[in-house]
Structures are given as structure tokens and as C-alpha cells.
C-alpha positions as a Markdown table, in Angstrom:
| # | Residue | x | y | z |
|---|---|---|---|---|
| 1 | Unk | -1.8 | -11.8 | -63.2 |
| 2 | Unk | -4.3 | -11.9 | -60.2 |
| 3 | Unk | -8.2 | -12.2 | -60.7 |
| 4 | Unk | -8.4 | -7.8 | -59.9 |
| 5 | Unk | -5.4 | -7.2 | -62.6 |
| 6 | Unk | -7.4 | -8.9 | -65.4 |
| 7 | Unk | -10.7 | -7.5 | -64.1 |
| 8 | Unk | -8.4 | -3.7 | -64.7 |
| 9 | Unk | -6.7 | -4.8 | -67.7 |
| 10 | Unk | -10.2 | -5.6 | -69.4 |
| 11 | Unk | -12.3 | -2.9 | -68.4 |
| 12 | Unk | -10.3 | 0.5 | -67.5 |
| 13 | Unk | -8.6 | 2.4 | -69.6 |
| 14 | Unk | -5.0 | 2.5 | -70.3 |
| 15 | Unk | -3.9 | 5.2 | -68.0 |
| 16 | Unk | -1.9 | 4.2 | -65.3 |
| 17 | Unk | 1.2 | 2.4 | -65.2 |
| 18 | Unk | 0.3 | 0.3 | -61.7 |
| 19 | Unk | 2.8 | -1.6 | -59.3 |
| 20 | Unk | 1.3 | -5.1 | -59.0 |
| 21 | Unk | -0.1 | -4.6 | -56.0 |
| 22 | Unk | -3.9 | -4.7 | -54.9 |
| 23 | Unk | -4.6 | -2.7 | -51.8 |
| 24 | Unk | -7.4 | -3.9 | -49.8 |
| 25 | Unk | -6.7 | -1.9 | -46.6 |
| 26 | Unk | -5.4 | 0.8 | -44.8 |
| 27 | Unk | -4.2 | 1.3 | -41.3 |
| 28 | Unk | -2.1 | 4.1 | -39.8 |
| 29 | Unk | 1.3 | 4.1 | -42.2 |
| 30 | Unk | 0.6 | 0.6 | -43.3 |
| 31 | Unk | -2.0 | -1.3 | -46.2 |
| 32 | Unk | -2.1 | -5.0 | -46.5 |
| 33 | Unk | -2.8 | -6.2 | -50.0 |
| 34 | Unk | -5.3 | -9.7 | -50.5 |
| 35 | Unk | -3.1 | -11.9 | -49.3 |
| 36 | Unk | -2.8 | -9.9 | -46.1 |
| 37 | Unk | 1.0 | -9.0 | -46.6 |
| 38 | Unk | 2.0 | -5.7 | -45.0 |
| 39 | Unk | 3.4 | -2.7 | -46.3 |
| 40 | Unk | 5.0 | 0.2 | -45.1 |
| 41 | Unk | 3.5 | 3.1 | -47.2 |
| 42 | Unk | 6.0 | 6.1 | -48.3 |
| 43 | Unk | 3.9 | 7.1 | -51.1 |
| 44 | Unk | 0.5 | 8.5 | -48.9 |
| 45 | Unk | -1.7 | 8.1 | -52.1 |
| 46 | Unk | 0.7 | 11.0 | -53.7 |
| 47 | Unk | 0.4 | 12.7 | -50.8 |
| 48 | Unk | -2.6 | 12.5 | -50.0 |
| 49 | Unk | -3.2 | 11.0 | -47.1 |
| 50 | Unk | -1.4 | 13.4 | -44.5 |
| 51 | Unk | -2.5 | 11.6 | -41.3 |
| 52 | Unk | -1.9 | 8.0 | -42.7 |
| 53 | Unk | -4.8 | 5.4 | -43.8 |
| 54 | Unk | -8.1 | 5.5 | -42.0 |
| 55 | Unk | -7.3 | 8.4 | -38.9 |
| 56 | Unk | -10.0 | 8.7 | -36.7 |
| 57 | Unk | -10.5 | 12.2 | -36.6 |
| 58 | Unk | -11.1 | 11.6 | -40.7 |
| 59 | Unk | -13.6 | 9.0 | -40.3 |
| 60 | Unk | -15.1 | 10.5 | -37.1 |
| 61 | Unk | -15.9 | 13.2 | -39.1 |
| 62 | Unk | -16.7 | 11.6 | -42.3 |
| 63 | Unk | -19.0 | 9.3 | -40.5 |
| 64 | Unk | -20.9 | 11.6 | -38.8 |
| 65 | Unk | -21.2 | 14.1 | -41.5 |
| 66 | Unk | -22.3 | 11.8 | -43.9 |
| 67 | Unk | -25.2 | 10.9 | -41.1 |
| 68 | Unk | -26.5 | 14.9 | -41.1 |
| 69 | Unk | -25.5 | 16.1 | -44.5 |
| 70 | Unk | -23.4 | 15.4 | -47.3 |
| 71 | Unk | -24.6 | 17.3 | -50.5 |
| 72 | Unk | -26.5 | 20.5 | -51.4 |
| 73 | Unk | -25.8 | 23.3 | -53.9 |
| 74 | Unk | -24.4 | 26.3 | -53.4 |
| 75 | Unk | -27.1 | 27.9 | -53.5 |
| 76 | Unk | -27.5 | 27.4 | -50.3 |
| 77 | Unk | -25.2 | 28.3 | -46.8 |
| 78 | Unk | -23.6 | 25.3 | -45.1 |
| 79 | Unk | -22.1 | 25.1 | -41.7 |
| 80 | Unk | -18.7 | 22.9 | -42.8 |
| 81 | Unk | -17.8 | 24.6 | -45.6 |
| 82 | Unk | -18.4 | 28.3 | -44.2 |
| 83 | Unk | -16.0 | 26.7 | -40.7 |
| 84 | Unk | -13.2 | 25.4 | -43.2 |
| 85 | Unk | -13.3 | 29.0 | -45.0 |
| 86 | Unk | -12.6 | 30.9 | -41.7 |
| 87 | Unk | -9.9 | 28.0 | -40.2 |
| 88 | Unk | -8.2 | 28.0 | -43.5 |
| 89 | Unk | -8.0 | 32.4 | -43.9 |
| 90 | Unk | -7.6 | 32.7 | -39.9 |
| 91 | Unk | -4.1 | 30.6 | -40.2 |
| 92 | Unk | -2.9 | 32.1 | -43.4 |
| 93 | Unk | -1.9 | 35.2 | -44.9 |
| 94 | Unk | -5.1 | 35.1 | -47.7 |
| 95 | Unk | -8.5 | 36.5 | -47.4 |
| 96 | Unk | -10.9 | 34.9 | -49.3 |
| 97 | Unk | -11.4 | 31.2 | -50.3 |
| 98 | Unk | -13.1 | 29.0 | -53.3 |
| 99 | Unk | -13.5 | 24.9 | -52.9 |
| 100 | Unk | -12.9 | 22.6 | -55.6 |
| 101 | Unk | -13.1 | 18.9 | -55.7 |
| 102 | Unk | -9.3 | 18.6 | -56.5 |
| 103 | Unk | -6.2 | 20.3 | -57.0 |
| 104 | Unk | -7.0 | 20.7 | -60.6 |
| 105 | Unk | -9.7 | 22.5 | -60.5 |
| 106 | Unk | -8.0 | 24.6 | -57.6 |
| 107 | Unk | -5.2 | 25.4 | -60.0 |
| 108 | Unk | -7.6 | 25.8 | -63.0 |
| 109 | Unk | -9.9 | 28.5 | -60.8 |
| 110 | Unk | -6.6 | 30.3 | -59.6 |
| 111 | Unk | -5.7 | 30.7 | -63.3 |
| 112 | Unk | -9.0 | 32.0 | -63.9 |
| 113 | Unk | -9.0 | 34.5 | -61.4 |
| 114 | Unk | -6.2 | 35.9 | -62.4 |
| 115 | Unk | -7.3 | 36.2 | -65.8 |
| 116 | Unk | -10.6 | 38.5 | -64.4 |
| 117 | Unk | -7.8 | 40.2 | -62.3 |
| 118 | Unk | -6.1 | 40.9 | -65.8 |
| 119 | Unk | -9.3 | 41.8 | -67.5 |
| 120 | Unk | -10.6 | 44.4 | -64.6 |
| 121 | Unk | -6.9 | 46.1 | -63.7 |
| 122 | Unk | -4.2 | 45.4 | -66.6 |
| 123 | Unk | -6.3 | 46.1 | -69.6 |
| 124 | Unk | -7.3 | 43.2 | -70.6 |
| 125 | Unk | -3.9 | 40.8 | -69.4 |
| 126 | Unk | -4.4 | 37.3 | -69.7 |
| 127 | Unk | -1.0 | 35.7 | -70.1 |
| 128 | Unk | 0.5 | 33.2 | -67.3 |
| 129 | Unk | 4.0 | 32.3 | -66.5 |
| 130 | Unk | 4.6 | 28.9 | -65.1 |
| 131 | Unk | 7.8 | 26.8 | -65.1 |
| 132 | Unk | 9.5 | 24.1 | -66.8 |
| 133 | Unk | 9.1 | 20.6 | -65.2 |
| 134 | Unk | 6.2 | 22.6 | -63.0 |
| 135 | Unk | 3.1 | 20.1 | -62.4 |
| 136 | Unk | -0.5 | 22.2 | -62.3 |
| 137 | Unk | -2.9 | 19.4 | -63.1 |
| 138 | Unk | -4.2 | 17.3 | -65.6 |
| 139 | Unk | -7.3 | 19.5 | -67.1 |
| 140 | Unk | -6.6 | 20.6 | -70.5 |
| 141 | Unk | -5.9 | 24.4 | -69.8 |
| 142 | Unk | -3.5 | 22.9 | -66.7 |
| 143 | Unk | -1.5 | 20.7 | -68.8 |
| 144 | Unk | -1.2 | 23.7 | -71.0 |
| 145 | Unk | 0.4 | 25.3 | -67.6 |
| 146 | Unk | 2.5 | 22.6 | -66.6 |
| 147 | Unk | 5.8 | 22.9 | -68.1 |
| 148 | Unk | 6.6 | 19.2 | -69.2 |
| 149 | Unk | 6.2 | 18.2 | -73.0 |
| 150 | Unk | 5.5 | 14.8 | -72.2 |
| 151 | Unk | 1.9 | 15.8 | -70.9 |
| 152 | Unk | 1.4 | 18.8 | -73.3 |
| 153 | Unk | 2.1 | 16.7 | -76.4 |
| 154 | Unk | -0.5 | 14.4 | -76.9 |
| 155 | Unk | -3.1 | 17.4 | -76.8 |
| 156 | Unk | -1.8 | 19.7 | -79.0 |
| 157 | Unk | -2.7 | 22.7 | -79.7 |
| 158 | Unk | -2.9 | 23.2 | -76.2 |
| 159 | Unk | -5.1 | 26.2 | -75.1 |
| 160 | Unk | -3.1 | 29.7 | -75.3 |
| 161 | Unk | -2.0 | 32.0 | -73.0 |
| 162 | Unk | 0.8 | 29.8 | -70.4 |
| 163 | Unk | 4.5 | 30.4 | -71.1 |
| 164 | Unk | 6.4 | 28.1 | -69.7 |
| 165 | Unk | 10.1 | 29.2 | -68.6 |
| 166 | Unk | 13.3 | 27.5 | -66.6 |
| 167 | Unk | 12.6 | 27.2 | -62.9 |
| 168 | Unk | 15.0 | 28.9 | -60.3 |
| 169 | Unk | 15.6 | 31.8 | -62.8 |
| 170 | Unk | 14.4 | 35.8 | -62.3 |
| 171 | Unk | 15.7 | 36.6 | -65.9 |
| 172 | Unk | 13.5 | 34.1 | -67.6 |
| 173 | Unk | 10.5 | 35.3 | -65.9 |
| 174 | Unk | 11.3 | 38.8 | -66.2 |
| 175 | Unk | 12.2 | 38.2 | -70.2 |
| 176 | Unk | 9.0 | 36.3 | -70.4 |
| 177 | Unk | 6.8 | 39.4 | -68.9 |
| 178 | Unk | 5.4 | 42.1 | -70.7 |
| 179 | Unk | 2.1 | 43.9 | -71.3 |
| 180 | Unk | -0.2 | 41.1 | -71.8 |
| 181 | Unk | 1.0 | 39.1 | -68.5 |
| 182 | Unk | -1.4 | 38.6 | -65.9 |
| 183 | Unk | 0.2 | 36.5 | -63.4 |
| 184 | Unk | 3.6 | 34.1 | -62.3 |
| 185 | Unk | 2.3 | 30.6 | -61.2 |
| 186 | Unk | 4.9 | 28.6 | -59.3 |
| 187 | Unk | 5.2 | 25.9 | -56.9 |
| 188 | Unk | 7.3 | 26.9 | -53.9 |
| 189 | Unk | 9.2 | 23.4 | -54.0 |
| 190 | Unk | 8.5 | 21.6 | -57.8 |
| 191 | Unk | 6.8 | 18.1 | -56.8 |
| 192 | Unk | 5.7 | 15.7 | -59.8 |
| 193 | Unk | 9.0 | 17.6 | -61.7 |
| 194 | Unk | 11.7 | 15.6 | -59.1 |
| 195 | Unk | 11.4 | 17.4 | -55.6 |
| 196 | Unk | 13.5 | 20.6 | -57.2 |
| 197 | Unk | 13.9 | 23.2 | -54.7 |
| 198 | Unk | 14.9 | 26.7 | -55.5 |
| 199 | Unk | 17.8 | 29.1 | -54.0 |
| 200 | Unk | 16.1 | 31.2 | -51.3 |
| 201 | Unk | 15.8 | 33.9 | -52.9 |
| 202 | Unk | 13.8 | 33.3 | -55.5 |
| 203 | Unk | 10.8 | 33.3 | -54.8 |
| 204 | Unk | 11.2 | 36.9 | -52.4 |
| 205 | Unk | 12.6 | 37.9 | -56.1 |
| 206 | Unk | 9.9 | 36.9 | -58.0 |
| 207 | Unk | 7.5 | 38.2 | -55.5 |
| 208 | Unk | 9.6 | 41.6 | -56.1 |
| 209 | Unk | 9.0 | 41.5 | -59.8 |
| 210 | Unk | 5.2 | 41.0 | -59.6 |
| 211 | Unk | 4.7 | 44.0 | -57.1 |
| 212 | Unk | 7.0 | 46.4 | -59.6 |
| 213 | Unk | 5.0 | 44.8 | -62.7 |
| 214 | Unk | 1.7 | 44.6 | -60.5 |
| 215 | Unk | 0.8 | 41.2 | -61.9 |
| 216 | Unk | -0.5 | 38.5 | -59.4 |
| 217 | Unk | 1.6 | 35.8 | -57.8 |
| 218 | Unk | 0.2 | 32.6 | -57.6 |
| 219 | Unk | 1.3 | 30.0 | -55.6 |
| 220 | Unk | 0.9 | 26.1 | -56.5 |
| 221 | Unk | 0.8 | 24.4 | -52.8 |
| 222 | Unk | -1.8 | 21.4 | -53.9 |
| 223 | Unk | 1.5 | 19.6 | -52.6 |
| 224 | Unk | 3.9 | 21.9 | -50.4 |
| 225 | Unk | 0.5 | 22.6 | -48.6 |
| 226 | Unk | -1.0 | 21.3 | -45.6 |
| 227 | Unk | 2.1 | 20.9 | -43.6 |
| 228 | Unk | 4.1 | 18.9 | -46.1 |
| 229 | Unk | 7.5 | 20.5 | -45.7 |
| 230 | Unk | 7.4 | 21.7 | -42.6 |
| 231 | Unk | 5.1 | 24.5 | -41.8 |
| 232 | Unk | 0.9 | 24.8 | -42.9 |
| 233 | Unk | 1.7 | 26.2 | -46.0 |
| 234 | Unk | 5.0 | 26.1 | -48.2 |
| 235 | Unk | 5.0 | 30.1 | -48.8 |
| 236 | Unk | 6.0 | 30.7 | -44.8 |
| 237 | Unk | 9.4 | 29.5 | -45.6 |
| 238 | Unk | 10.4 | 31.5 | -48.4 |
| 239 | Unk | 9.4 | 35.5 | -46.7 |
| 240 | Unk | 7.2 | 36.2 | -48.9 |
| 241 | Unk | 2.9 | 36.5 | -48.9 |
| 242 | Unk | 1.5 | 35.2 | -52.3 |
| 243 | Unk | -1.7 | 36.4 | -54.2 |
| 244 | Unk | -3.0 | 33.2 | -54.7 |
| 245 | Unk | -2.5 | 30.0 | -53.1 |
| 246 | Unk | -3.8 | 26.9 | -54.3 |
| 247 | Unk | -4.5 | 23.9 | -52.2 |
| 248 | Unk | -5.6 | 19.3 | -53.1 |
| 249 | Unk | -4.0 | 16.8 | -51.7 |
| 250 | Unk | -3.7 | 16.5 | -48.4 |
| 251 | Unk | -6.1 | 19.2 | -47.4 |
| 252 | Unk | -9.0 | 16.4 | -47.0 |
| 253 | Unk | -7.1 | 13.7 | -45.5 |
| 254 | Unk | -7.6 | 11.6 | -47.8 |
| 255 | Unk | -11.4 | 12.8 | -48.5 |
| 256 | Unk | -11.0 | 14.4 | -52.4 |
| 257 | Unk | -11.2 | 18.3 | -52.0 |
| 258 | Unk | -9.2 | 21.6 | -53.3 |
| 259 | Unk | -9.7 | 25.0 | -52.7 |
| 260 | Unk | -8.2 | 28.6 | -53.8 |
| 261 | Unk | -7.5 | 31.4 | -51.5 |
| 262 | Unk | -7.1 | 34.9 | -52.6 |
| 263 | Unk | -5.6 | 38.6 | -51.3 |
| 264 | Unk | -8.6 | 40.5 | -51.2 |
| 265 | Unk | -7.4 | 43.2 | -53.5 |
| 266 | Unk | -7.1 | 40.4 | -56.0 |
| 267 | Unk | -10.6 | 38.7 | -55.1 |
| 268 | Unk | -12.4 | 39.9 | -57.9 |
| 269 | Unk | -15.3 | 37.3 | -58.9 |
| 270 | Unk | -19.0 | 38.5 | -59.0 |
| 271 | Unk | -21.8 | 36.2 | -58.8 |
| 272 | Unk | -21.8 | 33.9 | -61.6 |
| 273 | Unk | -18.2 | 33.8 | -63.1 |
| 274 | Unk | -17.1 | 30.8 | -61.3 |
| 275 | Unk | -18.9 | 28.1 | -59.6 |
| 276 | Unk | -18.9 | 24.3 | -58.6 |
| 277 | Unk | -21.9 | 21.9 | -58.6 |
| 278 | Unk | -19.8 | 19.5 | -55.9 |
| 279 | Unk | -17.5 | 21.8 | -54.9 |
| 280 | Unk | -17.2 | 22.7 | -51.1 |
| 281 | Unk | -19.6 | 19.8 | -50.4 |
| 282 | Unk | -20.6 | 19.3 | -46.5 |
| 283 | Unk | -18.8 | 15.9 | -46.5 |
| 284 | Unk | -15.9 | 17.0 | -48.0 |
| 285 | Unk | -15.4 | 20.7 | -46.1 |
| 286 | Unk | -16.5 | 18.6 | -43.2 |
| 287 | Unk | -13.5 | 16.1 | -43.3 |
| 288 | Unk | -10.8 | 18.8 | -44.2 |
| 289 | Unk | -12.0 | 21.0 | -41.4 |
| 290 | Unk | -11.3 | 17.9 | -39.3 |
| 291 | Unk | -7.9 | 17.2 | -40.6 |
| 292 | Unk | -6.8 | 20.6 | -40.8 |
| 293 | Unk | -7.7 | 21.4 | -37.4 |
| 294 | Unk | -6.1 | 18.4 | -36.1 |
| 295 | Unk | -2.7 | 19.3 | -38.0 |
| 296 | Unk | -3.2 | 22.9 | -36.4 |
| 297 | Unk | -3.9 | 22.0 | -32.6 |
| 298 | Unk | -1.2 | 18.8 | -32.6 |
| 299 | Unk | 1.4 | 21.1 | -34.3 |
| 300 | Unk | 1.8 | 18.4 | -37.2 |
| 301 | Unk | 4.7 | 20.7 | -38.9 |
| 302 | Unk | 6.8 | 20.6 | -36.4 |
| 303 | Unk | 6.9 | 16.4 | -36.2 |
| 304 | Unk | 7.2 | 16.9 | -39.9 |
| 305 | Unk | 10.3 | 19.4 | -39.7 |
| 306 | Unk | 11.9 | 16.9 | -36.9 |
| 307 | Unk | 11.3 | 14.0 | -38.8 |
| 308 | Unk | 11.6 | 15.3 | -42.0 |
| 309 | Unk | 15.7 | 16.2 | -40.8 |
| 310 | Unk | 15.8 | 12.5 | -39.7 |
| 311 | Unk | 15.3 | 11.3 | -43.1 |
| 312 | Unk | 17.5 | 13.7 | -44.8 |
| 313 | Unk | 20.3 | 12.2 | -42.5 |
| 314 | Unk | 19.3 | 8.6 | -43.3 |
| 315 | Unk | 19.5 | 9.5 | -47.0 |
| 316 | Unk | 22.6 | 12.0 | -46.6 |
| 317 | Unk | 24.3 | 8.5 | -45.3 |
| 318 | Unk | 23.1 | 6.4 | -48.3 |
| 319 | Unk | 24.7 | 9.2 | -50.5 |
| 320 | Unk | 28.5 | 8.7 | -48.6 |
| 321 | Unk | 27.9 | 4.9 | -48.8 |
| 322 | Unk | 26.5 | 4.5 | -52.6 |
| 323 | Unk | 28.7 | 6.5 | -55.7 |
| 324 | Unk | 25.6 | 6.2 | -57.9 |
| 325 | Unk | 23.9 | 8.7 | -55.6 |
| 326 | Unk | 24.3 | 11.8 | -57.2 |
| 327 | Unk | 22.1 | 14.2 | -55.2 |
| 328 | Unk | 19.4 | 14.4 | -52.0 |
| 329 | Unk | 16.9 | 17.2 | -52.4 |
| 330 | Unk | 13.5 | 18.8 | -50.2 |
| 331 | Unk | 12.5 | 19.8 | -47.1 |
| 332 | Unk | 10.4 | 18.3 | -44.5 |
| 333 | Unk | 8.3 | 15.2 | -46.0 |
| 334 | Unk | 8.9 | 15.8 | -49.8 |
| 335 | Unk | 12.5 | 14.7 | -50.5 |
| 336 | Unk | 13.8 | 12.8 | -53.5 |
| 337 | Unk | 17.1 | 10.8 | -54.2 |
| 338 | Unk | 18.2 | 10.8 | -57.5 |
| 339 | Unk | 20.9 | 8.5 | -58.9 |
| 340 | Unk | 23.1 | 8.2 | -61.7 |
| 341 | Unk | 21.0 | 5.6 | -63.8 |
| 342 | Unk | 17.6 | 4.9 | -64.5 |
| 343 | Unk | 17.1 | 2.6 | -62.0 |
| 344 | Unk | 14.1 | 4.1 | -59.8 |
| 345 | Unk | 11.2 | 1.6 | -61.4 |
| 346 | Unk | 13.2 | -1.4 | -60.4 |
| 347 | Unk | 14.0 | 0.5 | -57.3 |
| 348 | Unk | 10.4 | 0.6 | -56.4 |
| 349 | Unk | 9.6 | -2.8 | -57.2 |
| 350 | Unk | 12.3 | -4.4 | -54.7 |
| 351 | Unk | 11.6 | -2.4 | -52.4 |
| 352 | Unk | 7.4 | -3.6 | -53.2 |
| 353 | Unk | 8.8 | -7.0 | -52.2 |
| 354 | Unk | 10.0 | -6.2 | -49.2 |
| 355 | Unk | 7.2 | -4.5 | -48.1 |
| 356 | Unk | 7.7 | -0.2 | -48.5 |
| 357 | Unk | 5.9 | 1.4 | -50.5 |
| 358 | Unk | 7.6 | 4.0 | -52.8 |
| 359 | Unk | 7.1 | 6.5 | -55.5 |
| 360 | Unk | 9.4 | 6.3 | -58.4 |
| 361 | Unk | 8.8 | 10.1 | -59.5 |
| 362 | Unk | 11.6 | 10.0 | -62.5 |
| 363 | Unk | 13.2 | 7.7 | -64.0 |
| 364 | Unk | 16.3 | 8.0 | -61.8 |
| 365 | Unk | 14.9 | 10.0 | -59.1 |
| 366 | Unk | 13.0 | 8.2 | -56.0 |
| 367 | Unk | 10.0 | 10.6 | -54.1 |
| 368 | Unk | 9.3 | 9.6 | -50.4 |
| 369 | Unk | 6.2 | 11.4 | -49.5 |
| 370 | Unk | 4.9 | 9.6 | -46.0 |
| 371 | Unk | 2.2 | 10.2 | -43.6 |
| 372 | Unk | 3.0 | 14.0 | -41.9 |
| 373 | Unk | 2.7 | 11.5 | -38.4 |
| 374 | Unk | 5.3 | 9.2 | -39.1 |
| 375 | Unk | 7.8 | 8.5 | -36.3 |
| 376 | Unk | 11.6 | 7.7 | -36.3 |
| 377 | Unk | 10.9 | 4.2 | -36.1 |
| 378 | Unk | 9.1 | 4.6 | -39.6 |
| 379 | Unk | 12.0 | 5.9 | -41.0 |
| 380 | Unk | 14.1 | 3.5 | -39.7 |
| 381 | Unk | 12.2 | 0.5 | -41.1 |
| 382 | Unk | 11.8 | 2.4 | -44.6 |
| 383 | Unk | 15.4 | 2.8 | -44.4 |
| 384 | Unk | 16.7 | -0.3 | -43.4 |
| 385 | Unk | 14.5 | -2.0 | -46.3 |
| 386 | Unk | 15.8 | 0.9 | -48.9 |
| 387 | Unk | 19.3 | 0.1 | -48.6 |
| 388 | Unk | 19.1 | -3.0 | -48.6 |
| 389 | Unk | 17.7 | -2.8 | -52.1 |
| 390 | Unk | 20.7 | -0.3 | -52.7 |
| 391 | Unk | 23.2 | -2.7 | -52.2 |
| 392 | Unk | 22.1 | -5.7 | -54.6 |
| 393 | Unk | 22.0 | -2.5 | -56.9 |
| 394 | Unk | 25.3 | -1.9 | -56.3 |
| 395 | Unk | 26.1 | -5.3 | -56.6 |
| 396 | Unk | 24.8 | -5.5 | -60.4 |
């Protein structure tokens, strides 16, 4: 145990289960630990840092932001925040935008829009579909949402009013609806739950059944968002416009921010029934205005799509060569392999000792959720180290 492990063993509480690894800085696609060993990093703080460690357009505009302006209330206009709202409704398909401090509170405000949607125009509707093995967030009314017992059972009763039914699957939402449903919350590709994507029709179905039962679709993109699989936002792939998108993650950079964006026939807040006192900070709009511009003008979905086909090849190889490789799953940057044992912890760790950084998202499924810049050489260092771990578990 190094001196930092004791110092987090003694003092923070018991809520992460940590790699032993202390990161003392961040490059590009690489963080070197005390010792100054280098890592390849495949895990992008969960996504999270969609232009790799440090980019200078991040800390160009952190740097200078935090030199004019970093915090006021809302009471007041400021420039980044009102620039972000335009960038972010100019490139989508939404009208209206809210900015949290995470993805959390993104979903959290979504879910409680729809509800004064279900209040003001379905008498009173205040009921929410989500999915099972969905991931919304870790507030309490959000772990109500997400549709995994292992996060709902340690709070229960959880609050009322989220119905959680199988994924990929009209006929349990439309069994789930009736009179006091409000709203369908989904992510377009399932993250935290194993990188589950649905069939492609799906979501143009569900987005059917909420226009015939005029309830509000809400999309989860705090992950699928931002470019991660392949275009700005995850909804562009499936056909269909949304209600409600929500957005974390990425969207900063790295810098902590979330935001909802609405239709404008479903924008239905009045002064005073939402709010956030650090919410849409200027430091924080600031540095997402810089990233998302950046992925805008440098077409970042389109390097992600390329090299997001790159890795599925890699993997779909791994798959011919290892018979405990049951399936490969994704699009773009969020792809998972899942195997036939629960093997991805010691997975992760081997491949922590030779210097790549992973995300063991199941028990037997692996997550590889890089840097949106990443190159081919990238992936062919990841992959070179990942099999080789592969074949001593093949070997055992």
C-alpha cells in the first residue's frame, strides 16, 4: 500500500472500488502515475475527457476564463453560458437549454420537466418509464430511474413514480403506459448497463408510441453525447428527434458540467420552478463552449466513426482467435467485449501492468471508452497489450 492509498483508506469513505493506481498526470491519451510509469488511457475518466488529458483548447479556455470570470448567480446574464446555449440548440434538433453541474442533475431536471409537462397537459401525469440495466445517475430520485437493483436496494423505498421495464422491447413499454405516464426515458445505446445497443428500430418505435400517447421522449445522452458514437449526439443515428436530451460527461472536456435541452412545446418551466446556484457557471459554460466548438469545427465524429470501425475489427479478430469471447457490442467509441467468465477485474488489472488503462464495466464484460482523438496507432498499442493479456487467460 503506497503512502496516497493509506492517506484514502483512512480518511474517504468507502465508495469506490479503485485500481491501485495513483494518477499524478495527464497528457494527450496518456497519465503517468508517481513513479512516472506511462499509461495508455482507454477509460477517459468514464468518458469524460473527450479530447484526452489536458487539450489546449480546454485549458486555453479554462485559463483565461478563470482570469475574467468564473462564478456569479443566475440572476445575472453571462456571455459563456448564453454562447454555449445558442452552439449547443444551433447544432441540434432542441430548442431550449438548462445547465447543471453533472449528468445527474441533467437527468434529474429532465425528469422534472417532464413531470410539469405532465401536470400542465396530461392532467396531472407524473409517471416515468425507464429501462432495465439503464444508468440515469446516482441522486436518489435517479437511482429510482435507473433500472438495476444493485443501486436501488440499498435506499429503499426509493421515491415513486419510475417503472422500470426490459430494454429493446415496444411491448413492455407500451404495457407499462397508461393514464398516469408522463414520459419514456432511455439511453440511445445503454452505457454503465454493458454497452447494450438496441435493434434499429426501436427507438423510431418508441418515438411512435409517445407521439400516439403524447407523452414526452427523453433521451439519456450524458454518454452517447458529445460525439461518443459517432455523430454530436447519439439520437442522429436512430431517425428519430427526441423531446428531451440530456447531456455530462464529455460536454466540458473534462471541466464538470451537464445540461438539458428541450422541444419548445415541451419547455414548460416558469421562473422559479427550477434553478441551480453553480449551474451554467462562466468557467464551466466557458470550457464546454470550447470543447464543443472544437469537436464541431475539426469534425471529431467522423475520426470517431473511422476509428471507432478500426477497433471493432481489432476486437472482431480477438473474437475468431479467443472461444471465451462470446460477443462484441457498440458503435463508434463505446464498445464492450464480453466473455464467457467473470474475468474482466483481473482483465483490467493485467492489462494496468502493462500500461492501458481499462474499464471493467461487468463482471465479464470489458468497456473501452478512449479519447474521441485517438488515432490508429492508439488502437494498435491498446490492442497489442489487450491480447496479450487474452492469451495468458487462455492459457489458465
Amino acid at each position: 500500500m503506497t503512502y496516497w492509498h493509506g492517506i484514502e483508506k483512512q480518511f474517504y469513505m468507502n465508495t469506490f472500488k479503485r485500481m491501485p493506481l495513483t494518477i499524478v498526470q495527464g497528457q494527450g491519451n496518456r497519465v503517468w502515475d508517481e513513479q512516472g510509469n506511462e499509461y495508455l488511457d482507454f477509460t477517459a475518466g468514464w468518458a469524460v475527457n473527450c479530447l484526452g488529458h489536458c487539450h489546449p483548447v480546454v485549458v486555453s479556455a479554462i485559463t483565461e476564463q478563470a482570469k475574467t470570470l468564473m462564478h456569479t448567480s443566475n440572476q445575472f446574464y453571462t456571455i459563456p453560458q448564453l454562447k454555449l446555449a445558442e452552439l449547443l440548440v444551433q447544432n441540434s434538433c432542441l430548442d431550449r437549454v438548462f445547465f447543471s453541474n453533472s449528468g445527474a442533475e441533467a437527468t434529474e431536471g429532465a425528469v422534472k420537466l417532464a413531470r410539469r409537462y405532465g401536470k400542465l397537459h396530461l392532467n396531472g401525469a407524473f409517471n416515468v418509464i425507464t429501462a432495465l440495466n439503464s444508468f440515469h445517475g446516482r441522486t436518489l430520485a435517479m437511482t429510482a430511474a435507473t433500472g438495476q437493483r444493485k443501486f436501488q436496494e440499498p435506499y429503499t423505498p426509493t421515491p415513486d413514480g419510475f417503472i422500470n421495464v426490459e430494454y429493446n422491447n415496444l411491448d413492455a413499454i407500451k404495457k407499462a403506459t397508461n393514464d398516469n405516464t408522463c414520459a419514456v426515458m432511455l439511453e440511445p445505446i445503454q452505457g454503465e448497463g454493458g454497452v447494450n445497443v438496441p435493434d434499429d428500430s426501436y427507438l423510431k418505435q418508441v418515438r411512435n408510441w409517445c407521439d400516439d400517447k403524447s407523452i414526452v421522449l427523453i433521451l439519456d445522452e450524458v454518454q452517447t453525447g458529445i460525439g461518443r458514437i459517432g455523430s454530436l449526439f447519439g439520437y442522429q443515428q436512430f431517425g428519430i428527434e427526441p423531446d428531451i436530451i440530456t447531456l455530462g460527461k464529455g460536454l466540458g472536456g473534462g471541466f464538470p458540467i451537464g445540461a438539458f435541452l428541450a422541444k419548445e412545446n415541451v419547455s414548460v418551466f416558469a421562473p422559479g420552478d427550477h434553478g441551480s446556484t453553480f449551474g451554467g457557471n462562466p468557467l464551466a459554460c466557458a470550457t464546454a463552449f470550447a470543447t464543443v466548438n472544437f469537436i464541431i469545427e475539426y469534425d471529431i465524429p467522423n475520426n470517431v466513426k473511422e476509428i471507432g470501425e478500426y477497433l471493432t475489427a481489432h476486437l472482431d479478430k480477438l473474437k475468431n482467435k479467443f472461444n471465451f469471447i462470446v460477443e462484441i457490442r457498440g458503435r463508434g467509441l463505446l464498445q464492450a467485449i464480453q466473455f464467457d467468465g467473470d474475468w474482466s477485474d483481473h482483465i483490467a488489472r493485467s492489462c494496468l501492468e502493462r500500461g492501458l488503462l481499462i474499464n471493467a464495466v461487468k463482471p465479464n464484460a470489458i468497456r473501452f471508452i478512449p479519447p474521441l482523438n485517438i488515432t490508429r496507432g492508439d488502437v494498435d498499442e491498446a490492442m497489442k497489450i489487450f491480447e496479450g493479456v487474452l492469451s495468458h487467460i487462455g492459457n489458465e
